[in-house]
N, CA and C atoms as an extended XYZ file, in Angstrom:
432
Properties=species:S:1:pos:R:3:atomname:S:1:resname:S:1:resid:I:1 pbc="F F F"
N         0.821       -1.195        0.000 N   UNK     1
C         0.000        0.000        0.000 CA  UNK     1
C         0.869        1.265        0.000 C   UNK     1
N         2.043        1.201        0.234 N   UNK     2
C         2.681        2.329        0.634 CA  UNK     2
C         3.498        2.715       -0.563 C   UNK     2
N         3.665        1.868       -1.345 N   UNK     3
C         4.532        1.818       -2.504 CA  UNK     3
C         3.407        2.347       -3.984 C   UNK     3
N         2.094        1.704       -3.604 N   UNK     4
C         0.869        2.262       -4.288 CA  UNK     4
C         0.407        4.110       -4.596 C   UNK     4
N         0.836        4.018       -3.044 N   UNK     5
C         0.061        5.785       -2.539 CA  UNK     5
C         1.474        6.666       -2.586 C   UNK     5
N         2.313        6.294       -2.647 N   UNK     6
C         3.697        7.226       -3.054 CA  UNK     6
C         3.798        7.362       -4.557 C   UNK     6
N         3.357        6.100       -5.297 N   UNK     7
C         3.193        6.391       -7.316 CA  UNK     7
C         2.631        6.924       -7.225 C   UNK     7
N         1.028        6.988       -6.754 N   UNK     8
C         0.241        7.831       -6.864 CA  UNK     8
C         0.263        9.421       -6.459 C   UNK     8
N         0.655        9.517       -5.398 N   UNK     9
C         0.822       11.041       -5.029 CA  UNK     9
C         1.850       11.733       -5.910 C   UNK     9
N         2.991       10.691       -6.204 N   UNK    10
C         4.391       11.342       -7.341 CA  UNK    10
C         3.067       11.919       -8.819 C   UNK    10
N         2.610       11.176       -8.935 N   UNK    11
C         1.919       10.971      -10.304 CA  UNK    11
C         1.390       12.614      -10.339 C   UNK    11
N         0.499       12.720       -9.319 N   UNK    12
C        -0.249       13.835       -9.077 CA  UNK    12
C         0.334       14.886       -9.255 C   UNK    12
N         1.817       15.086       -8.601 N   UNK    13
C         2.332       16.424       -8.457 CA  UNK    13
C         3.178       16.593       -9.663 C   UNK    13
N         3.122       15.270      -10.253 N   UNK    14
C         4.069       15.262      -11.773 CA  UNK    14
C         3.139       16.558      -12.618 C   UNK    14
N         1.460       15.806      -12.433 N   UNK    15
C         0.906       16.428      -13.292 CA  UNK    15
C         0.573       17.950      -12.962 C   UNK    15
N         0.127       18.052      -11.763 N   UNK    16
C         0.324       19.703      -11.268 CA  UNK    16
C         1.115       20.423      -11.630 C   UNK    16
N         2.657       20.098      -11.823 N   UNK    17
C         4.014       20.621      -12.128 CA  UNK    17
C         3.891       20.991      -13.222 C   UNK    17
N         3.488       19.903      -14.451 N   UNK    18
C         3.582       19.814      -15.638 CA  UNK    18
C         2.381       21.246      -15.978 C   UNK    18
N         1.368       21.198      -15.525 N   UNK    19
C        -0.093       21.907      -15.690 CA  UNK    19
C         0.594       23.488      -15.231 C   UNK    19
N         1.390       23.202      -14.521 N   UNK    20
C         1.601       24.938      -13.645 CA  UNK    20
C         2.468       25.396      -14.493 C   UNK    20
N         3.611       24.567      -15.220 N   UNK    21
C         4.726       25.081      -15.846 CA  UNK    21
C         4.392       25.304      -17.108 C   UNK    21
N         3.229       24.816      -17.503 N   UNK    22
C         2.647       24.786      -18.903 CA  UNK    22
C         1.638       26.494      -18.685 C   UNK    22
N         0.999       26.654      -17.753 N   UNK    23
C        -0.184       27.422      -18.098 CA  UNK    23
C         1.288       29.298      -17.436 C   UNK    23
N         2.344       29.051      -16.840 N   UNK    24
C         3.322       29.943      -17.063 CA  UNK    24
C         3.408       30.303      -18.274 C   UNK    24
N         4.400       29.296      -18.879 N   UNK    25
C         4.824       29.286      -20.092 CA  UNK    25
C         3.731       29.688      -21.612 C   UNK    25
N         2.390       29.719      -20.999 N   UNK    26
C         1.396       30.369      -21.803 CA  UNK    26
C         1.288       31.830      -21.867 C   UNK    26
N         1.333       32.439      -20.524 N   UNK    27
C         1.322       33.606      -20.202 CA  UNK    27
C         2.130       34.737      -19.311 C   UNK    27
N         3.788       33.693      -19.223 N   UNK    28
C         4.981       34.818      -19.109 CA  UNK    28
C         5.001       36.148      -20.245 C   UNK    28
N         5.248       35.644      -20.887 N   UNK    29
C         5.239       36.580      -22.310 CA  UNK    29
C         4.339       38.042      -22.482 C   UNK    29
N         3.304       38.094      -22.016 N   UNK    30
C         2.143       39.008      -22.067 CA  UNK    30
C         1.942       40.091      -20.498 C   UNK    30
N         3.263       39.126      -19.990 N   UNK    31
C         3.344       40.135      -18.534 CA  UNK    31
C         4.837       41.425      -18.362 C   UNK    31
N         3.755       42.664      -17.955 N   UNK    32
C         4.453       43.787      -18.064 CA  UNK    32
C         5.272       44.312      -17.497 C   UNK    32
N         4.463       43.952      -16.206 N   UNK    33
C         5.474       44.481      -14.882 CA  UNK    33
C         6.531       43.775      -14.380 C   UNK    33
N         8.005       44.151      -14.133 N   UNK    34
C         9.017       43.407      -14.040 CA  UNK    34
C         8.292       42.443      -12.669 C   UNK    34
N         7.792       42.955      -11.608 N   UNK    35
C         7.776       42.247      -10.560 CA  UNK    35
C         7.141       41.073      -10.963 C   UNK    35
N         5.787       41.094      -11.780 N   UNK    36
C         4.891       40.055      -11.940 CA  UNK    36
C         5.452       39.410      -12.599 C   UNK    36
N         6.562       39.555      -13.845 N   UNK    37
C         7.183       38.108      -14.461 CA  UNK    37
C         8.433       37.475      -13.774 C   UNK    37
N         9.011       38.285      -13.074 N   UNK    38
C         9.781       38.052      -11.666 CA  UNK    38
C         9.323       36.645      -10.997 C   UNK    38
N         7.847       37.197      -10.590 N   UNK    39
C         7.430       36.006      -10.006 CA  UNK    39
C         6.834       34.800      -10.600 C   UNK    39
N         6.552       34.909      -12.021 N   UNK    40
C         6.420       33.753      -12.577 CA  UNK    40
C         7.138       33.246      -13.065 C   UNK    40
N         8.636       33.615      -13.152 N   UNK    41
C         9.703       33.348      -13.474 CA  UNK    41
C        10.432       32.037      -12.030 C   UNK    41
N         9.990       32.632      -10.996 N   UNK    42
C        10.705       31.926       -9.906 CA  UNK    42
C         9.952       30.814       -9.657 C   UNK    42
N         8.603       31.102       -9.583 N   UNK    43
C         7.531       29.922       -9.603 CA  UNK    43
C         8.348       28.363      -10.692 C   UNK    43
N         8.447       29.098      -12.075 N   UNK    44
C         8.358       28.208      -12.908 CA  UNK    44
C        10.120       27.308      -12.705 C   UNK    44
N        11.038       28.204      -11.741 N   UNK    45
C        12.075       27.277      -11.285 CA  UNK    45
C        12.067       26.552      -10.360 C   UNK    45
N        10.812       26.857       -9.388 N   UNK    46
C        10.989       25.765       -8.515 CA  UNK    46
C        10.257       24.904       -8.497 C   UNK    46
N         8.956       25.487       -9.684 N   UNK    47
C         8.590       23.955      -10.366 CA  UNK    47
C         9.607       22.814      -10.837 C   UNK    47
N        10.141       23.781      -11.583 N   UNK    48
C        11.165       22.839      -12.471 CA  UNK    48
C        12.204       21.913      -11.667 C   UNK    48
N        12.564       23.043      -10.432 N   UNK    49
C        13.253       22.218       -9.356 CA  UNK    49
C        12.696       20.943       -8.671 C   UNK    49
N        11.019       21.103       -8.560 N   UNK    50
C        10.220       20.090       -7.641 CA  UNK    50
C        10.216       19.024       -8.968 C   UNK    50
N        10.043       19.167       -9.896 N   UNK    51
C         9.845       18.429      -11.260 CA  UNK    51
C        11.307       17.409      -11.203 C   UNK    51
N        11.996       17.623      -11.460 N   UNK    52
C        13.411       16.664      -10.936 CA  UNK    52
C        13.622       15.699       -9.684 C   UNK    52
N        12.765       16.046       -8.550 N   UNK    53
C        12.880       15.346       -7.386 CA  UNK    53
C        11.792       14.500       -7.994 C   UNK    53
N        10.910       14.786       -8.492 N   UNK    54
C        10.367       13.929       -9.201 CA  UNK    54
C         9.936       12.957       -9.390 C   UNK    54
N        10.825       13.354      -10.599 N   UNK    55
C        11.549       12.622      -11.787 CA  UNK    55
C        11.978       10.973      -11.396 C   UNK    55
N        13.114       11.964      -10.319 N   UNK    56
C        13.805       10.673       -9.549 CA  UNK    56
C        13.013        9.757       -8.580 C   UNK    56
N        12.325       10.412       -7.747 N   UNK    57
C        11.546        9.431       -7.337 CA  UNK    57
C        10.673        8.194       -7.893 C   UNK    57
N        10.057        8.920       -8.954 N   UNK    58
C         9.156        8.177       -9.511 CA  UNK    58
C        10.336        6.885      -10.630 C   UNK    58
N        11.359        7.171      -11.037 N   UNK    59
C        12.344        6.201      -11.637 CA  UNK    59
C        12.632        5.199      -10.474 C   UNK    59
N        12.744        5.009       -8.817 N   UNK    60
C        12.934        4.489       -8.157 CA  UNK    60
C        11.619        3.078       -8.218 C   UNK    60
N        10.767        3.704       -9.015 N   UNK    61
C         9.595        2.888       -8.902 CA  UNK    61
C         9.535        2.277      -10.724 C   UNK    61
N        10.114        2.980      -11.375 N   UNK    62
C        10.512        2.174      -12.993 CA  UNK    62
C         8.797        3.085      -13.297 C   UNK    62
N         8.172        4.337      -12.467 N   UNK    63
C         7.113        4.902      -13.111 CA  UNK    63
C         7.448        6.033      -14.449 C   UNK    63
N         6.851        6.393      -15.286 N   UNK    64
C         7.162        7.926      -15.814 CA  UNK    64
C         6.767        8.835      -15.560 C   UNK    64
N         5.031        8.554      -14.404 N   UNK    65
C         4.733        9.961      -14.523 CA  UNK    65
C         3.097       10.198      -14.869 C   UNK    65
N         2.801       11.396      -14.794 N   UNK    66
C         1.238       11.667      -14.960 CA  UNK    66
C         1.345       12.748      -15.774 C   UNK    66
N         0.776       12.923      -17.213 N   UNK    67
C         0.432       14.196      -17.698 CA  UNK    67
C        -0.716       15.113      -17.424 C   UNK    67
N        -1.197       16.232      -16.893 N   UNK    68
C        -1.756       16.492      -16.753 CA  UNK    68
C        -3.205       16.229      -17.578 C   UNK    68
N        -4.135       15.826      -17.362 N   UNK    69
C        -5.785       15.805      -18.050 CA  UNK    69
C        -5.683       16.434      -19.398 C   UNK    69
N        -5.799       15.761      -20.265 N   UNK    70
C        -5.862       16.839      -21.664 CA  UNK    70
C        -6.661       17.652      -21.606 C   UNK    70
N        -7.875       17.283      -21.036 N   UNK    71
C        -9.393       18.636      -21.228 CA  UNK    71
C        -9.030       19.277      -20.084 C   UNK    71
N        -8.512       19.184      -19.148 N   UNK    72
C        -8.195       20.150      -18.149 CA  UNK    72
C        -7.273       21.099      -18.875 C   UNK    72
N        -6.109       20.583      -18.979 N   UNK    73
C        -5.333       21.476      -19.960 CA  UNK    73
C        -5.547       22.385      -21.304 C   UNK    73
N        -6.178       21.705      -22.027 N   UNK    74
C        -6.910       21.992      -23.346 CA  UNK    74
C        -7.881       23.363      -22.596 C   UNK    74
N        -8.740       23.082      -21.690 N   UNK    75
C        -9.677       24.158      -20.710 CA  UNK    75
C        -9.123       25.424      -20.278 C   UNK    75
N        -7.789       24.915      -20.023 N   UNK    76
C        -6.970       26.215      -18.749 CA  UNK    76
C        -7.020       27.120      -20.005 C   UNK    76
N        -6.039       26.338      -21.606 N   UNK    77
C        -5.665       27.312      -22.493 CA  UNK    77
C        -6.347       28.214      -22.935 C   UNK    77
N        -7.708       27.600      -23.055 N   UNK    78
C        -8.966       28.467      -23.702 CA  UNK    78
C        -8.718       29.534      -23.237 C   UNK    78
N        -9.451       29.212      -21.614 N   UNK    79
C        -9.602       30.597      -20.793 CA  UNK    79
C        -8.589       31.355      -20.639 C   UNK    79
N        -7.254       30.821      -20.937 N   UNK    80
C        -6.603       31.921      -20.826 CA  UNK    80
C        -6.382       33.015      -22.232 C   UNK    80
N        -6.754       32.223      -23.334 N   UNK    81
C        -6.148       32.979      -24.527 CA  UNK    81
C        -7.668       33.511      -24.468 C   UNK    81
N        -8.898       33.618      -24.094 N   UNK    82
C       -10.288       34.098      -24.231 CA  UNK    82
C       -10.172       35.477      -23.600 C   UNK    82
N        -9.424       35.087      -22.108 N   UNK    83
C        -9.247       36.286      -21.324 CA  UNK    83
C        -8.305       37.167      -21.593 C   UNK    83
N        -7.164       36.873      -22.065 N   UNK    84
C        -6.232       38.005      -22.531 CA  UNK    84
C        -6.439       38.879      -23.599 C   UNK    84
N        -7.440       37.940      -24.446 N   UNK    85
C        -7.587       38.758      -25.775 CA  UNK    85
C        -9.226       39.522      -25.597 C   UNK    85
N        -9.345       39.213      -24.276 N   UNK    86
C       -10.541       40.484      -23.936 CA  UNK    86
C        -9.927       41.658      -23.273 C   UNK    86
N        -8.571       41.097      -22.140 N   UNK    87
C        -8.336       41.931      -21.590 CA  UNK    87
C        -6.462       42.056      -21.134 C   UNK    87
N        -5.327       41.803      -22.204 N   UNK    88
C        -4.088       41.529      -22.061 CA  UNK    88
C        -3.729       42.328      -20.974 C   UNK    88
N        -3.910       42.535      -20.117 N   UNK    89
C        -3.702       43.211      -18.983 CA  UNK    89
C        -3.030       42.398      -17.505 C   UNK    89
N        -1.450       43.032      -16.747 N   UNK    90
C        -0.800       42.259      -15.587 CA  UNK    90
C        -2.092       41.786      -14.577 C   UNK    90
N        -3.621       42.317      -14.558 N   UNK    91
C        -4.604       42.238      -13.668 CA  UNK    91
C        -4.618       40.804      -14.351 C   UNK    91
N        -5.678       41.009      -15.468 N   UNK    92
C        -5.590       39.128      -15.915 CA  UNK    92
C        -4.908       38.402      -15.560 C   UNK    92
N        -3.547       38.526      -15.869 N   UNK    93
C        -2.626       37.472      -15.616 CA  UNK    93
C        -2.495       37.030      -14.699 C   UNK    93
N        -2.275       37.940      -13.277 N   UNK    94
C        -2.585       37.701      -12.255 CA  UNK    94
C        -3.723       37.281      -11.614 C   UNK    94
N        -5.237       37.454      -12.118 N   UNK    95
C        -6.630       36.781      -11.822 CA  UNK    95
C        -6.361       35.416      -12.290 C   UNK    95
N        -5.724       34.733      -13.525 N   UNK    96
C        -5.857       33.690      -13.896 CA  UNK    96
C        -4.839       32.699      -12.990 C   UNK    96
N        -3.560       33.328      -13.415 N   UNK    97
C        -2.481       32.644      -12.240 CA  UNK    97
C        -3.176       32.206      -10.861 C   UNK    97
N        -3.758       33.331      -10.239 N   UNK    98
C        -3.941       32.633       -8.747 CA  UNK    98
C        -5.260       31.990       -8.812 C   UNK    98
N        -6.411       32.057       -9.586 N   UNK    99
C        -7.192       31.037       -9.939 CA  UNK    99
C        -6.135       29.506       -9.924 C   UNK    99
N        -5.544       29.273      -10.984 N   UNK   100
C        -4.675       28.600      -11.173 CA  UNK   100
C        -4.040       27.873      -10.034 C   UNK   100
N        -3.936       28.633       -9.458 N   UNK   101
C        -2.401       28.137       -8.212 CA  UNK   101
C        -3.596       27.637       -7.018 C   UNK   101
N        -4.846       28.431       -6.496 N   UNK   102
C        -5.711       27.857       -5.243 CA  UNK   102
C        -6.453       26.334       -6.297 C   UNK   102
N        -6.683       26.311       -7.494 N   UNK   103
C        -7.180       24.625       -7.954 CA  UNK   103
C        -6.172       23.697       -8.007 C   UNK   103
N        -4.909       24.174       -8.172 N   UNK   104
C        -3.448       23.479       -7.863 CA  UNK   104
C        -3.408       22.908       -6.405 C   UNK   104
N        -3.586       23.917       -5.297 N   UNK   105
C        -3.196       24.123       -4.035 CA  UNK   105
C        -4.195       22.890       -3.549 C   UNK   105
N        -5.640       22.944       -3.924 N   UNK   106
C        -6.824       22.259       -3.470 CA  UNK   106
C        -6.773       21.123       -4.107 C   UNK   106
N        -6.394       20.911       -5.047 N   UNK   107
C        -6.100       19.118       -5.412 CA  UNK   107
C        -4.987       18.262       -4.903 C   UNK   107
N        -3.770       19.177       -4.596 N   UNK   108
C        -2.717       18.553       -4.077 CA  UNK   108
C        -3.146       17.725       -2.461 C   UNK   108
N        -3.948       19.220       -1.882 N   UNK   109
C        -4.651       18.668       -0.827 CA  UNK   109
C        -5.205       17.704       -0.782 C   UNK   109
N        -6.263       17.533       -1.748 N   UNK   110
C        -7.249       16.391       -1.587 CA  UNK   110
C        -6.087       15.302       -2.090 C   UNK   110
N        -4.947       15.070       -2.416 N   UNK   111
C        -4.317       13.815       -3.214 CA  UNK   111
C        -3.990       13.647       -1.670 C   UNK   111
N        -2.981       14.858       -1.568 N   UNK   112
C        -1.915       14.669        0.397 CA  UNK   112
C        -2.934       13.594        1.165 C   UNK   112
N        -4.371       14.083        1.371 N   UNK   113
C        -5.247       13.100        2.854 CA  UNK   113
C        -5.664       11.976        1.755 C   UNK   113
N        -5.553       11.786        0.365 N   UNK   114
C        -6.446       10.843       -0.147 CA  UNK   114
C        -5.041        9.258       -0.208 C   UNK   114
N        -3.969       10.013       -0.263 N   UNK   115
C        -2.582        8.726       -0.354 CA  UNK   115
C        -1.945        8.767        1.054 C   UNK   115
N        -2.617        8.779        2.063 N   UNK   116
C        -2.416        8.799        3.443 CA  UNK   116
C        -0.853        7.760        3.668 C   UNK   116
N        -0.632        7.111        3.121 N   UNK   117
C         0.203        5.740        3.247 CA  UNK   117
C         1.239        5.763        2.529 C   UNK   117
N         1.476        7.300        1.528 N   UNK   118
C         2.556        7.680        1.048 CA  UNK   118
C         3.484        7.836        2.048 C   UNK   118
N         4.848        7.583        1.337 N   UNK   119
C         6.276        7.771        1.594 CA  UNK   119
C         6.371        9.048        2.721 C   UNK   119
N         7.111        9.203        3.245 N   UNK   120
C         7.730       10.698        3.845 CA  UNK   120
C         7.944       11.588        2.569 C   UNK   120
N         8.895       11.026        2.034 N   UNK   121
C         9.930       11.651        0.946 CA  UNK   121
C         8.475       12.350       -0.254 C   UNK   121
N         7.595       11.515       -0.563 N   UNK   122
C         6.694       12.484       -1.558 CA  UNK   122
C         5.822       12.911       -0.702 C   UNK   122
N         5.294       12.734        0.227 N   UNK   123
C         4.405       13.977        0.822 CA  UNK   123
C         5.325       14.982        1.092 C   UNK   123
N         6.598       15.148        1.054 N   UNK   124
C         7.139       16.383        1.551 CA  UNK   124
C         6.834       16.906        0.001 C   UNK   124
N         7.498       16.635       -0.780 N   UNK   125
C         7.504       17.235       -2.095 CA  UNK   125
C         6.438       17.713       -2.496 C   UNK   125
N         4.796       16.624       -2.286 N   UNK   126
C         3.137       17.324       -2.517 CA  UNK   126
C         3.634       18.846       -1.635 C   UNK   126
N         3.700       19.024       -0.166 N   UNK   127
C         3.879       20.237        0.770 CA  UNK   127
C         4.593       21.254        0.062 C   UNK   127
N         6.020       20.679       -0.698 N   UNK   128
C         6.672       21.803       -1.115 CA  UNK   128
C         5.690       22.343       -2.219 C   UNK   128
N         5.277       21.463       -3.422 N   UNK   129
C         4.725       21.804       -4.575 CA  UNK   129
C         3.128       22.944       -3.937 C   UNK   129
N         2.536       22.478       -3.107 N   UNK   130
C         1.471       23.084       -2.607 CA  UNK   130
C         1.794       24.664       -1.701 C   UNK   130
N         2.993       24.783       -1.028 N   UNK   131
C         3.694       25.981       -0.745 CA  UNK   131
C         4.115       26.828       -1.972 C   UNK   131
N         4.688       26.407       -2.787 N   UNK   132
C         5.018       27.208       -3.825 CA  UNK   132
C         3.812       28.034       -4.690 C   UNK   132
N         2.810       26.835       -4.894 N   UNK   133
C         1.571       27.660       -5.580 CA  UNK   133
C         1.413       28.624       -4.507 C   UNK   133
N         0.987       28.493       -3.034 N   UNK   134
C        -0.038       29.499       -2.070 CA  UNK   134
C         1.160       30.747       -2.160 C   UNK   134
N         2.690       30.347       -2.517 N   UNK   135
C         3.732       31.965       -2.324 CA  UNK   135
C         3.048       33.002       -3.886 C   UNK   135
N         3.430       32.198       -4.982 N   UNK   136
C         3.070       32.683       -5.935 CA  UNK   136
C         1.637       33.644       -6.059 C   UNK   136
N         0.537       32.808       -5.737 N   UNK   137
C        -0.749       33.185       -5.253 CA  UNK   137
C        -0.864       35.026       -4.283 C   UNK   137
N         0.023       34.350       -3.706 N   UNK   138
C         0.566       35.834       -2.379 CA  UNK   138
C         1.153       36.932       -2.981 C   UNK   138
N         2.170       36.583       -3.920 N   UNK   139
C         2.952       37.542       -4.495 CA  UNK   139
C         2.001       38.088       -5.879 C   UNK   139
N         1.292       37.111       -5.871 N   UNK   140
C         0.532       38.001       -7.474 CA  UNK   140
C        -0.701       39.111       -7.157 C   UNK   140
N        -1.189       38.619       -6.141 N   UNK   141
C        -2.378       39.934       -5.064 CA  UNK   141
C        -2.371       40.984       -5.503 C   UNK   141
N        -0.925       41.571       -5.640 N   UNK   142
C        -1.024       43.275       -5.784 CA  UNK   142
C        -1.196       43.510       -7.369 C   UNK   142
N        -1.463       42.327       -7.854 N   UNK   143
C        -1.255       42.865       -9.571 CA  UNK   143
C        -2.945       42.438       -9.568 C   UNK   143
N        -3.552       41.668       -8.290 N   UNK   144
C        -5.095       42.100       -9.378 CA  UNK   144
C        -6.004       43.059       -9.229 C   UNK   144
């Protein structure tokens, strides 16, 4: 069971990672203010950083990984290219981001109490990945 709920929780934050670094990488580009791409800039390294611990973990298990939901993903893009091209503005970016980061924050949760029997080693990593969205979230406030 324990070896079950540690793939599984890796899986989860694979795909969160993948989903957070993807819906950045949609809408770094369109942000004005040095501070606000600042911070999606740092976000998207310590994704990338949590994305490697990973990596490795989940190779300990011969897993690859979880891609994020295609229609979830396919969904995020819409709304985001719907909303910018109503309103390309650092406010958007920042309304969508922390949208973004509290449905990030709230699934990691529900995975953390739902793989109770996970490892030490990946519930720390769900905690880190779930801290990083709620900083980002914090730091984007003043831009909406």
């Amino acid at each position: 069971m324990i070896e079950q709920d540690t793939i599984r929780l890796l899986r989860e934050c694979d795909a969160g990672i993948r989903m957070g670094v993807a819906s950045i990488d949609d809408i770094i580009k369109d942000a004005d203010q040095p501070g606000l791409r600042r911070a999606l800039e740092d976000c998207r390294t310590g994704h990338t950083a949590l994305a490697k611990e990973v990596e490795m973990q989940l190779n300990r298990f011969h897993d690859r990984g979880k891609a994020p939901n295609p229609m979830a993903k396919t969904m995020s893009h819409l709304k985001t290219m719907v909303k910018m091209a109503i309103d390309p503005s650092d406010r958007t970016i920042a309304d969508l981001m922390t949208d973004g980061c509290g449905m990030g924050a709230k699934s990691l949760s529900k995975f953390l109490n739902e793989y109770k029997a996970a490892d030490e080693a990946s519930k720390d990593v769900a905690k880190r990945l779930i801290a990083q969205e709620e900083q980002l979230s914090a730091r984007l406030r003043q831009y909406l």
